[in-house]
Structure formats: structure tokens, C-alpha cells
C-alpha positions as a LaTeX table, in Angstrom:
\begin{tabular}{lrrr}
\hline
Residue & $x$ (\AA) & $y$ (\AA) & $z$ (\AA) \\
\hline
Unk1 & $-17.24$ & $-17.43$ & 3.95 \\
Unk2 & $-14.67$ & $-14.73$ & 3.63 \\
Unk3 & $-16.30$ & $-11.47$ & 3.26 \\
Unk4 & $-13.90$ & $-9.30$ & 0.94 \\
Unk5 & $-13.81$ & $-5.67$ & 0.41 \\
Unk6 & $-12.14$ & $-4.39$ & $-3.02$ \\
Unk7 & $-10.55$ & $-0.94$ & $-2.29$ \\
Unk8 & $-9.64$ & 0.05 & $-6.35$ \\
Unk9 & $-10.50$ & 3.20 & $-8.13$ \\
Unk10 & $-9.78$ & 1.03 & $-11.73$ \\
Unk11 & $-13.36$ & $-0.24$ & $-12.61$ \\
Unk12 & $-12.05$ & $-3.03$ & $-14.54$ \\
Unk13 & $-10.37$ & $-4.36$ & $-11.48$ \\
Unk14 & $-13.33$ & $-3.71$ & $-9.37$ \\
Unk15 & $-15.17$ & $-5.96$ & $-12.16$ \\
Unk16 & $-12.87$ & $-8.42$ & $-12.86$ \\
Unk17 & $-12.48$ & $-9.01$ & $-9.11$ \\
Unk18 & $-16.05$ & $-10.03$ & $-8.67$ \\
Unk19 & $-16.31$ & $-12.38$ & $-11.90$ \\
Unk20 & $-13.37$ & $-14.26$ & $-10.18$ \\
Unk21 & $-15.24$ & $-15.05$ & $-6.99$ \\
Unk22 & $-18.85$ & $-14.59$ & $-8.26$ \\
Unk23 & $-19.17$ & $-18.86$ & $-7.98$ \\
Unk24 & $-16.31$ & $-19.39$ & $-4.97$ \\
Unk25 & $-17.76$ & $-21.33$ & $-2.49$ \\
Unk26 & $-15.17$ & $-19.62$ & 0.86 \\
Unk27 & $-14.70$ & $-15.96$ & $-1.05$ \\
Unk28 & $-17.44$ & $-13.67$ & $-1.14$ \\
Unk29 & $-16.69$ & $-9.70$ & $-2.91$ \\
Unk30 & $-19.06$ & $-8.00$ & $-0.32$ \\
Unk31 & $-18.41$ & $-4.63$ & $-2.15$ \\
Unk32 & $-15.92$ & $-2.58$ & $-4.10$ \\
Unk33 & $-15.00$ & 1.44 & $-3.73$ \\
Unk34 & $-13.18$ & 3.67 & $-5.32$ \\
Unk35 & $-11.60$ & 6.23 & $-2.29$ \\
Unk36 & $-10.20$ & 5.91 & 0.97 \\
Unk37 & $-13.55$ & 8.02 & 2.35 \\
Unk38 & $-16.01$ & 5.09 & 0.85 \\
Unk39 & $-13.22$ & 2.77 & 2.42 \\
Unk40 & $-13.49$ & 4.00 & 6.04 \\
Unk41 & $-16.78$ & 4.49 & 5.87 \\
Unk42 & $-18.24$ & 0.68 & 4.85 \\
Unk43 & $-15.84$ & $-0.60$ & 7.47 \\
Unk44 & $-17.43$ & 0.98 & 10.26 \\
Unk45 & $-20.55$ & $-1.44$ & 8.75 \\
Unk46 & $-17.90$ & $-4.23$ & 10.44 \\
Unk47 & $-18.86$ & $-6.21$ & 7.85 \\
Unk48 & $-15.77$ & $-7.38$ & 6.14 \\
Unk49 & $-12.91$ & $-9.85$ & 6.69 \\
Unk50 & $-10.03$ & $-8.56$ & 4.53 \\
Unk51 & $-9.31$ & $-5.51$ & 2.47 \\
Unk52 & $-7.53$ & $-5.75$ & $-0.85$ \\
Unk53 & $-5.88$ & $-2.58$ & $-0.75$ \\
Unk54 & $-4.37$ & 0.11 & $-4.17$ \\
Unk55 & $-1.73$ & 2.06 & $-3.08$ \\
Unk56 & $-3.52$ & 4.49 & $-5.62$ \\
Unk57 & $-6.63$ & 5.59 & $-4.40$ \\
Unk58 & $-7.20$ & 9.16 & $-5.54$ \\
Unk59 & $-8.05$ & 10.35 & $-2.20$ \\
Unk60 & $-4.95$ & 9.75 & 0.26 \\
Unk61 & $-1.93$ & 7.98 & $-0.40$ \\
Unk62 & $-1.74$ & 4.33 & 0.09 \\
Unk63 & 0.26 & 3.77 & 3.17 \\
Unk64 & $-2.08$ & 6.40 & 4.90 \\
Unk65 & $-5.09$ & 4.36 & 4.23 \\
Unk66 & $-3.20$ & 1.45 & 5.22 \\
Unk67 & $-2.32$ & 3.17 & 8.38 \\
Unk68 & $-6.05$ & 4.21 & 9.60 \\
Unk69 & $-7.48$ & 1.13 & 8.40 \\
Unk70 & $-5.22$ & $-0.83$ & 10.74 \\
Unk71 & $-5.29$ & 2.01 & 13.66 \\
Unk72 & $-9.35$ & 1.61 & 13.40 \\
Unk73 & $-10.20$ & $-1.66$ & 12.38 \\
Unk74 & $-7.19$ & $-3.80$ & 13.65 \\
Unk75 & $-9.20$ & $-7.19$ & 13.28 \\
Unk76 & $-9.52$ & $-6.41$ & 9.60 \\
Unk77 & $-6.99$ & $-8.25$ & 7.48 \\
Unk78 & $-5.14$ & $-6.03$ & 4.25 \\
Unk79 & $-3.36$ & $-7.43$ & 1.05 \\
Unk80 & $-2.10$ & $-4.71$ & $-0.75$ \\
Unk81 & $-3.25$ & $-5.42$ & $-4.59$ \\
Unk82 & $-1.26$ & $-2.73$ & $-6.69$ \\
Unk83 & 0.89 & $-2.12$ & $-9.68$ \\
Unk84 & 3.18 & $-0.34$ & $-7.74$ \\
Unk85 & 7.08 & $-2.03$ & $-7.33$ \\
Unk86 & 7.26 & $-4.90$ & $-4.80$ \\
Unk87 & 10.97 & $-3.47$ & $-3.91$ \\
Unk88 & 9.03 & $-0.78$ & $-2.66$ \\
Unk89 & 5.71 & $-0.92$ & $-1.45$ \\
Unk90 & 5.71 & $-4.47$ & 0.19 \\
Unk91 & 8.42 & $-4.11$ & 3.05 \\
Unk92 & 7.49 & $-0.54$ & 3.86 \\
Unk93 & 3.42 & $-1.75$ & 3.68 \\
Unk94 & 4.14 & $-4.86$ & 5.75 \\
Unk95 & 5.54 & $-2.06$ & 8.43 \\
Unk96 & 2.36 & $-0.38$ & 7.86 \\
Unk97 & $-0.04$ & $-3.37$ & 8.89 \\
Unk98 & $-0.69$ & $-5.08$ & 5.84 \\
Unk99 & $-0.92$ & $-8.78$ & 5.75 \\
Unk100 & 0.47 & $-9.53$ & 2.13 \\
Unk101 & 1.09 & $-7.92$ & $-1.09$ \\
Unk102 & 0.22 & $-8.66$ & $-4.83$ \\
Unk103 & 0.77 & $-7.48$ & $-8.04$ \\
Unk104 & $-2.02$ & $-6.86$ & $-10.46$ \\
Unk105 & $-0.62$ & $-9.37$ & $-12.58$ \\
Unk106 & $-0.68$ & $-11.85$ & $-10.21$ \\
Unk107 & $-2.62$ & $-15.12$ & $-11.35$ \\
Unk108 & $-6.27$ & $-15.56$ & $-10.10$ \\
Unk109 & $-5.00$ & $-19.02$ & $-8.34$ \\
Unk110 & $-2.19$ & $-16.97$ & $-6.77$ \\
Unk111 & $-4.94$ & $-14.41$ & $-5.94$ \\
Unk112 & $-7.14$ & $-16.70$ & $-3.96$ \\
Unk113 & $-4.09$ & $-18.92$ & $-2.24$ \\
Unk114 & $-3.18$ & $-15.25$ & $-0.86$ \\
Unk115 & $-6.61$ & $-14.25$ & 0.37 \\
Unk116 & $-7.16$ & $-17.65$ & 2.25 \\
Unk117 & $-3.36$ & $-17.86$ & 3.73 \\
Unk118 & $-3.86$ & $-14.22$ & 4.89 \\
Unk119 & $-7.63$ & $-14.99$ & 6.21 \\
Unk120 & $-6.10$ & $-17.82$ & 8.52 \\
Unk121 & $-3.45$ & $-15.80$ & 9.85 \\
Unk122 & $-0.37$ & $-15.72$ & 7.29 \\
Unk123 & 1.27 & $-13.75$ & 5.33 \\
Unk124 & 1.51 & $-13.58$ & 1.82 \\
Unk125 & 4.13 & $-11.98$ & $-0.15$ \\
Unk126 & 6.64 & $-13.96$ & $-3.56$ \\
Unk127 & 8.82 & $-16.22$ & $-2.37$ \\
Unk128 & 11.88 & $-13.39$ & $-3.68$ \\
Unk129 & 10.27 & $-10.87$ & $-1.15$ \\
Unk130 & 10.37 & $-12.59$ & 1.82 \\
Unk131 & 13.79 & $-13.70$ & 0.98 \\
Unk132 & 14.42 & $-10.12$ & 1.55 \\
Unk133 & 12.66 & $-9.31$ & 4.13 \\
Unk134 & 14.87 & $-11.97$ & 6.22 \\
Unk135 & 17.79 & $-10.79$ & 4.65 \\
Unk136 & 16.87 & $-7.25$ & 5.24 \\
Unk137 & 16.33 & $-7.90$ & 9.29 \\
Unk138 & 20.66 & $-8.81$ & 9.23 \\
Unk139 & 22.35 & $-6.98$ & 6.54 \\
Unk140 & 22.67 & $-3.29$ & 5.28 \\
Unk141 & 20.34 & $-3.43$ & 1.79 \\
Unk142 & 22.38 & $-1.16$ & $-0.76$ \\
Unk143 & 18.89 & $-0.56$ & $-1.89$ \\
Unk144 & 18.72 & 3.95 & $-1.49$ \\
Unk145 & 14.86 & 3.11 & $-0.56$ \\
Unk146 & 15.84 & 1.10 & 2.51 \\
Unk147 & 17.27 & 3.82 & 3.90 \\
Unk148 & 14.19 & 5.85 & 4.07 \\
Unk149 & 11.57 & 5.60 & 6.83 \\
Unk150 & 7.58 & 4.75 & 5.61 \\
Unk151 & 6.69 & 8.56 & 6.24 \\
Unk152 & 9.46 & 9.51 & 4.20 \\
Unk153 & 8.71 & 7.37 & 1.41 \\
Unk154 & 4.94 & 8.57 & 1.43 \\
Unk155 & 6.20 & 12.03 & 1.12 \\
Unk156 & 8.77 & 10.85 & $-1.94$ \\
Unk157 & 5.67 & 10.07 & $-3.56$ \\
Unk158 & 3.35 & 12.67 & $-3.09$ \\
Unk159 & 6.24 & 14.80 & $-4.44$ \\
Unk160 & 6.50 & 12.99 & $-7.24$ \\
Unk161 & 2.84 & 13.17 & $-8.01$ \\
Unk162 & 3.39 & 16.93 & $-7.96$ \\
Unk163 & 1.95 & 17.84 & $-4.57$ \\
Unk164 & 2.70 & 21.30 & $-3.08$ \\
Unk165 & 3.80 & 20.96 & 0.91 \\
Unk166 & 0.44 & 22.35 & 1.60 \\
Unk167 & $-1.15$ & 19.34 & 0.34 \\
Unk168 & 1.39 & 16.68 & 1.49 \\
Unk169 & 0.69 & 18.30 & 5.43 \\
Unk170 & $-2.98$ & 18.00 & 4.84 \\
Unk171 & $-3.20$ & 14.46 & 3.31 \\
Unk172 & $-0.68$ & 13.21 & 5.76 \\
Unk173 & $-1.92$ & 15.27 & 8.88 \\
Unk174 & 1.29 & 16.57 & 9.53 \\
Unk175 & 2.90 & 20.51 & 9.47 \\
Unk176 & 3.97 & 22.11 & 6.61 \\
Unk177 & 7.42 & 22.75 & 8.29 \\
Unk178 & 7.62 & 19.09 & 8.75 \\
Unk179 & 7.14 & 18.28 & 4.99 \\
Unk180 & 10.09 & 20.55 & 4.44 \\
Unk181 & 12.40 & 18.60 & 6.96 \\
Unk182 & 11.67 & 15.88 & 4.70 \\
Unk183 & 12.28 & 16.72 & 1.90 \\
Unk184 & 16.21 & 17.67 & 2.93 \\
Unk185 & 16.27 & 14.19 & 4.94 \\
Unk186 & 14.91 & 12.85 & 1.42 \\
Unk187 & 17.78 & 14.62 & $-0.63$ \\
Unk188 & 20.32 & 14.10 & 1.95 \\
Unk189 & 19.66 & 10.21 & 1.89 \\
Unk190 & 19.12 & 9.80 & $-1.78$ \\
Unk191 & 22.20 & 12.22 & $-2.12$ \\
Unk192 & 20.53 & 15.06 & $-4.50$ \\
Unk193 & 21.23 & 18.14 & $-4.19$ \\
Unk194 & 17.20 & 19.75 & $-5.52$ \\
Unk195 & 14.26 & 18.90 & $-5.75$ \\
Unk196 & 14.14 & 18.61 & $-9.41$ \\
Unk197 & 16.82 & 15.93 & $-8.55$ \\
Unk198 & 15.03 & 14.12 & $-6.46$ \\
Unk199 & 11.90 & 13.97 & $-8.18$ \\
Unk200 & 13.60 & 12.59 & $-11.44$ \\
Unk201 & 15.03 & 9.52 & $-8.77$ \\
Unk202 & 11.67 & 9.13 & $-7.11$ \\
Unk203 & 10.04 & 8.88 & $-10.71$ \\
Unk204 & 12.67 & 6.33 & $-11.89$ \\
Unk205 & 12.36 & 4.23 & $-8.50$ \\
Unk206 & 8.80 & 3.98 & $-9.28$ \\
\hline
\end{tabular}
């Protein structure tokens, strides 16, 4: 049985994820939560397989939680389950740790085919994504987010959710001064020249 952990702060998805396996006879919901805190702390319970993973929690950006989940519980599996854009969030997650990415609207069949690839050791993202990723490992992407590193898309978004540097250093455990030297690597490689610029393009991106 594949013990499955639902990391979602949406309480429909929390629901609608356990009606889908309530009768499986391999996939077993062991729990759902709602921040990265309740996260961490049922892991350390060591009971769970795999980890379906928002990029939303309203506790500490995705890719962080990605991060410490696979920095303290490396033998736990993730697949990133999130309405967030695949162009986005799959290659830098899959740099993170994660095992596989979904969409929300992803069919339930699709949903369980992912969980048991990712269980026995695959990876799981659409067919067009990992066409990219190959392409991306031998060609310059045109892309402006492939030219930013996975810290520097994390910051991108906590600006664009309106965080002060303050709170970007404390979420992502890093110095105030450093979130600044971000921010002008972020408008020197998206090619703005303020921040009110390069909010607008992280808003449209996402």
C-alpha cells in the first residue's frame, strides 16, 4: 500500500483527494494538511511514502518546502500537485527534488498512473514537459524564466505576492542584503528597469 500525504491548504482538494482513493486497493490518503509546519511535522511520524506537494501553502513558498522536505526526508517521494504554470514550476521543482508534477486539472486516472510511476522510482511529468526538459539540457530556451536560478525564481514570487525583503530573508533564511542582490539580478535578467516593472512581468508569467 502506498501511504500518501496531501500537502493542500484548498479543503476541497484535501476532500476530493480522499474520495478518489477512499476504495483503491495500492493508494492509501494517510492524512492531509494545510502548512508547511503540519507538513514537516507528520513526516518526522516516517509514516508516509510520497508527498503531493502545492506550491501554495500559506506558510513558506513552495520550492522551500520542497527543499527541506527532500534535505530531511530524502526517502520520501514528492509530486508537485498545483495550479501553478508547468513552464514554470516543473523544471525548476524537478531541480528542487521533486519526483513529478501535476496540474489540478489533471484526470484522476492520470493522477493515480503518476503516484504509482513515481512510487516505483519514475518520474512523472506531460509528455510536452519532458520534451523540454531534454531539449532544455542542449539548447539556449528563449524562455526569460530559464534564465533565472530556483532561488531567484522563489524570490520573483514572493515579490509578486507583495512581500517586503524582510519577509522574503525570513521565509527563505537568507539576508536581507541578499534579497536586494536579487532583485537587480532579477531586473537585469528579465531586462526591467523597477520593480514595479518587474512585478507586472512576474504577475503575467504566472
Amino acid at each position: 500500500m502506498i501511504r500518501v500525504l496531501i500537502a493542500d491548504h484548498q479543503p476541497i482538494v484535501n476532500y476530493g483527494m480522499r474520495m478518489l482513493f477512499d476504495n483503491s486497493n495500492d493508494i492509501k490518503i494517510v492524512s492531509t494538511v494545510n502548512t508547511a509546519k503540519q507538513l514537516i511535522n507528520y513526516l518526522k511520524k516516517g509514516s508516509v511514502d510520497l508527498v503531493m506537494l502545492s506550491m501554495d501553502l500559506p506558510d513558506m513558498n513552495g520550492i522551500t518546502v520542497l527543499r527541506t522536505v527532500k534535505k530531511n526526508f530524502n526517502n520520501v517521494r514528492v509530486i508537485i500537485f498545483t495550479a501553478q504554470p508547468e513552464n514554470i514550476y516543473a523544471s525548476s521543482g524537478i531541480r528542487a527534488g521533486a519526483s513529478g508534477f501535476l496540474a489540478k486539472t489533471a484526470t484522476t486516472s492520470t493522477i493515480k498512473k503518476a503516484i504509482l510511476k513515481v512510487y516505483k522510482g519514475g518520474m512523472y511529468v506531460t509528455s510536452a514537459m519532458a520534451q523540454k526538459l531534454t531539449f532544455d539540457k542542449n539548447q539556449n530556451d528563449t524562455d526569460l524564466y530559464h534564465k533565472l536560478s530556483m532561488r531567484e525564481i522563489e524570490v520573483l514570487k514572493l515579490i509578486c505576492n507583495g512581500k517586503k525583503n524582510r519577509e522574503i530573508a525570513d521565509e527563505l533564511d537568507i539576508n536581507p542584503k541578499t534579497v536586494s542582490t536579487y532583485k537587480s539580478r532579477l531586473m537585469t535578467k528579465l531586462n526591467v528597469t523597477n520593480l514595479i516593472s518587474l512585478i507586472d512581468l512576474g504577475r503575467q508569467k504566472n
